[in-house]
C-alpha positions as YAML, in Angstrom:
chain: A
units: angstrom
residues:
- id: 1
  name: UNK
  ca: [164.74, 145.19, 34.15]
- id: 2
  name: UNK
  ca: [161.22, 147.13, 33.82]
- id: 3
  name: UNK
  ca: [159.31, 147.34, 37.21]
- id: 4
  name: UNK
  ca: [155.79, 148.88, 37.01]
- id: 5
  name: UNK
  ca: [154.39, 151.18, 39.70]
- id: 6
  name: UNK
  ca: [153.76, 148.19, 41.80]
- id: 7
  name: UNK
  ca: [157.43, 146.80, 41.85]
- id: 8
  name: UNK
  ca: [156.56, 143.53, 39.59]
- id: 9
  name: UNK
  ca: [158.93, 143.29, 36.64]
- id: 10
  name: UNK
  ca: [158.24, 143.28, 32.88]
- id: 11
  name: UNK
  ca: [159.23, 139.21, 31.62]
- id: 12
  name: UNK
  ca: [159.19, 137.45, 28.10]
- id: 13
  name: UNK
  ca: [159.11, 134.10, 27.80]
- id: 14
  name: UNK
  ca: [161.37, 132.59, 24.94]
- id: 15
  name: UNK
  ca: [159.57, 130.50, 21.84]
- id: 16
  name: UNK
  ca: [159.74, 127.16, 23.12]
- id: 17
  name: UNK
  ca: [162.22, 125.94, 19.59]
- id: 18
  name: UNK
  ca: [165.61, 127.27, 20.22]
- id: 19
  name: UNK
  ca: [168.03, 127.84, 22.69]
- id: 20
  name: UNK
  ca: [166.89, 128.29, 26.42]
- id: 21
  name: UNK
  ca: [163.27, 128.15, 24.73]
- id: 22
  name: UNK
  ca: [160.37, 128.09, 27.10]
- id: 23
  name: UNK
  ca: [162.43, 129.93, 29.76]
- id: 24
  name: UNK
  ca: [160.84, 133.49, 31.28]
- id: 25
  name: UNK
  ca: [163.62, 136.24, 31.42]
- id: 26
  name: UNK
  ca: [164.32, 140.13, 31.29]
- id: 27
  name: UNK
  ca: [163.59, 141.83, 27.48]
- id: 28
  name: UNK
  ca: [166.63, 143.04, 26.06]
- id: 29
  name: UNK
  ca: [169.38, 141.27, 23.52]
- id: 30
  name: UNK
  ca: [172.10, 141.32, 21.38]
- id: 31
  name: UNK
  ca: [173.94, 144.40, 20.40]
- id: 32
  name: UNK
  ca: [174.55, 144.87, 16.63]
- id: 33
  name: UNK
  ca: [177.99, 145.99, 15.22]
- id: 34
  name: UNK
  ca: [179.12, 149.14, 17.02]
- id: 35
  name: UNK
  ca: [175.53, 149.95, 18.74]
- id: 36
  name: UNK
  ca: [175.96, 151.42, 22.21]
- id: 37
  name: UNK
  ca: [174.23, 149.13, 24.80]
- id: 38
  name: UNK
  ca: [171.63, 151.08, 25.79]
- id: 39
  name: UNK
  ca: [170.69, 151.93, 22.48]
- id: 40
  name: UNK
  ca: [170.57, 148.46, 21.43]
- id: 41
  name: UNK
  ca: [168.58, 147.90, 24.68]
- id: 42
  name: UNK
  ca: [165.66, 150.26, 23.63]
- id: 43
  name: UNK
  ca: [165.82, 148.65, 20.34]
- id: 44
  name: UNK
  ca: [165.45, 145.22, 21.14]
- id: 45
  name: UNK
  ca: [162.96, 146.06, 23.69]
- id: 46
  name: UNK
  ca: [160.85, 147.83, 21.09]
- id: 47
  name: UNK
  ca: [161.60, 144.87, 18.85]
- id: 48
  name: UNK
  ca: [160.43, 141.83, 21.62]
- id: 49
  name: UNK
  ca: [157.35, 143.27, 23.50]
- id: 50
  name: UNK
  ca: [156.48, 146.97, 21.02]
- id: 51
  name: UNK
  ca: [156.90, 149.17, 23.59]
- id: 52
  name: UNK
  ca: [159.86, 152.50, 24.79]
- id: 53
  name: UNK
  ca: [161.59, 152.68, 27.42]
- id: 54
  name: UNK
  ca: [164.53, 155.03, 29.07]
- id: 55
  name: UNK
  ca: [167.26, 152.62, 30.82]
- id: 56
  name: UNK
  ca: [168.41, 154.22, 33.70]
- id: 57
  name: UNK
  ca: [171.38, 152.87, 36.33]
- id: 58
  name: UNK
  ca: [173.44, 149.69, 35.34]
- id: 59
  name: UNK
  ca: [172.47, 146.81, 37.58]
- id: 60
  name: UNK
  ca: [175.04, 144.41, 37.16]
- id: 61
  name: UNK
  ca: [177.56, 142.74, 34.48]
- id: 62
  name: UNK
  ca: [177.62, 138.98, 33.72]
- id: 63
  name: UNK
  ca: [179.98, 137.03, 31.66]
- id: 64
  name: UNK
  ca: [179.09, 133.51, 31.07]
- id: 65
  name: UNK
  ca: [179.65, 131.00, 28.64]
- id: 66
  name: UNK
  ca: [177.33, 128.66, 26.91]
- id: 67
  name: UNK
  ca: [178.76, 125.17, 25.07]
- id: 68
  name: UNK
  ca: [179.40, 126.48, 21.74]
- id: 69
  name: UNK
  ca: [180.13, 130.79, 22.92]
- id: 70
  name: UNK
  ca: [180.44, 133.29, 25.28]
- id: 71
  name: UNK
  ca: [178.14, 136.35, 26.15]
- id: 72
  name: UNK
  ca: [178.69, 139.33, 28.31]
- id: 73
  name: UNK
  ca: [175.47, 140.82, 29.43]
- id: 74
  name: UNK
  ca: [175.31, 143.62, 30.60]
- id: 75
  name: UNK
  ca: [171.31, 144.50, 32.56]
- id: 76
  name: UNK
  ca: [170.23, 148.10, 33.30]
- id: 77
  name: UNK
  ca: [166.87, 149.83, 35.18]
- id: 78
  name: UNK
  ca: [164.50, 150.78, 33.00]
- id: 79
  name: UNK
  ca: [161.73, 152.98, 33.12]
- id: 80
  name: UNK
  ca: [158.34, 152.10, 30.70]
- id: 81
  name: UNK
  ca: [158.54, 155.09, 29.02]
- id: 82
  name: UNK
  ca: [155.46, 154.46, 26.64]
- id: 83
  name: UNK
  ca: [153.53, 151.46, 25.16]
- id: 84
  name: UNK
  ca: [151.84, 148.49, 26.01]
- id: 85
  name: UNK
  ca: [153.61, 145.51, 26.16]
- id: 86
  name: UNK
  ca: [152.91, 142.61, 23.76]
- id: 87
  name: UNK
  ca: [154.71, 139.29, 22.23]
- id: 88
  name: UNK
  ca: [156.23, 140.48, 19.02]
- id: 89
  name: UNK
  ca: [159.37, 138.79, 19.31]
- id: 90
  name: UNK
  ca: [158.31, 136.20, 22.28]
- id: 91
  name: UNK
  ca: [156.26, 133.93, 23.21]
- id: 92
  name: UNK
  ca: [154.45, 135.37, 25.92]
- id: 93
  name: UNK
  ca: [154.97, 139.08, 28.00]
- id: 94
  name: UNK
  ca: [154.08, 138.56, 31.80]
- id: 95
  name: UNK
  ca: [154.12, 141.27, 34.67]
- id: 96
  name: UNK
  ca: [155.42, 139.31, 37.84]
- id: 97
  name: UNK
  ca: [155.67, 140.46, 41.54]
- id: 98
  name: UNK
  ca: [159.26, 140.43, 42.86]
- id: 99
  name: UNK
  ca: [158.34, 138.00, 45.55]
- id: 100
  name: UNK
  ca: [157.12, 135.98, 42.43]
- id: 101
  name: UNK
  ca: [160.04, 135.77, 40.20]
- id: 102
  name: UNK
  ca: [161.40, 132.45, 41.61]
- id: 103
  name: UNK
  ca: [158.35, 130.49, 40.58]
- id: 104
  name: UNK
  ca: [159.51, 130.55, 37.45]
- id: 105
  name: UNK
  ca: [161.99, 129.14, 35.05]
- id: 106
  name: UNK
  ca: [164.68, 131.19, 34.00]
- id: 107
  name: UNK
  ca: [168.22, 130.87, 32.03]
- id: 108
  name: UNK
  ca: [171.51, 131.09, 34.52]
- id: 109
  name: UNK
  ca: [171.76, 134.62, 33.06]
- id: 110
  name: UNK
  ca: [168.58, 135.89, 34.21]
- id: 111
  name: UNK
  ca: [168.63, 134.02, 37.74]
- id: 112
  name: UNK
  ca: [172.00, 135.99, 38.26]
- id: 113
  name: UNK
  ca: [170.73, 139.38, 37.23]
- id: 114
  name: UNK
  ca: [167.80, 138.38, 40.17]
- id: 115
  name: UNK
  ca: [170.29, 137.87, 42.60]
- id: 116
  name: UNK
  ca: [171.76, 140.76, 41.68]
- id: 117
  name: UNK
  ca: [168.48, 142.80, 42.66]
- id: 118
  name: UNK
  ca: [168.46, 140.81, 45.58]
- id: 119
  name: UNK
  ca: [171.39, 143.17, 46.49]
...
């Protein structure tokens, strides 16, 4: 997760073709072949929305599995480190107040990393 000075949080929204398309969720994605995850973090970061960022404390760990696989995610504080966000590989980049986030629709994944904020 990316919160601004404010406290709202960085979101993407998915293309709406594909899987969980449409949804709003935290930027980040899959690891390639022996990347660490925070390096693969800042890479698909840069990759989705263009812009750096240093990933700070682990916020929680999710398994869960979809129909056809299974993902572990694993969702980290991040700091904006430089850049302005914009939909490179997204549909749409959105900062949204905390207070906010549930008017939105999100994947399982993202609604647990939310709760997991929640504390």
């Amino acid at each position: 997760m990316i919160p601004d000075a404010t406290g709202a949080y960085l979101l993407i929204q998915r293309p709406p073709a594909g899987l969980l398309g449409g949804l709003w969720g935290f930027p980040g994605g899959a690891l390639q072949a022996g990347e660490a995850y925070t390096v693969g973090l800042c890479r698909t970061i840069r990759e989705q929305v263009g812009i750096e960022v240093s990933v700070g404390e682990p916020v929680t760990r999710i398994a869960h599995a979809y129909t056809h696989f299974r993902i572990t995610l694993h969702a980290y504080r991040c700091q904006l480190a430089g850049g302005e966000p914009r939909p490179l590989r997204c549909a749409a980049v959105r900062w949204v107040a905390s207070g906010a986030l549930r008017d939105l629709a999100f994947p399982v994944t993202d609604a647990r990393i939310m709760r997991a904020l929640e504390g």
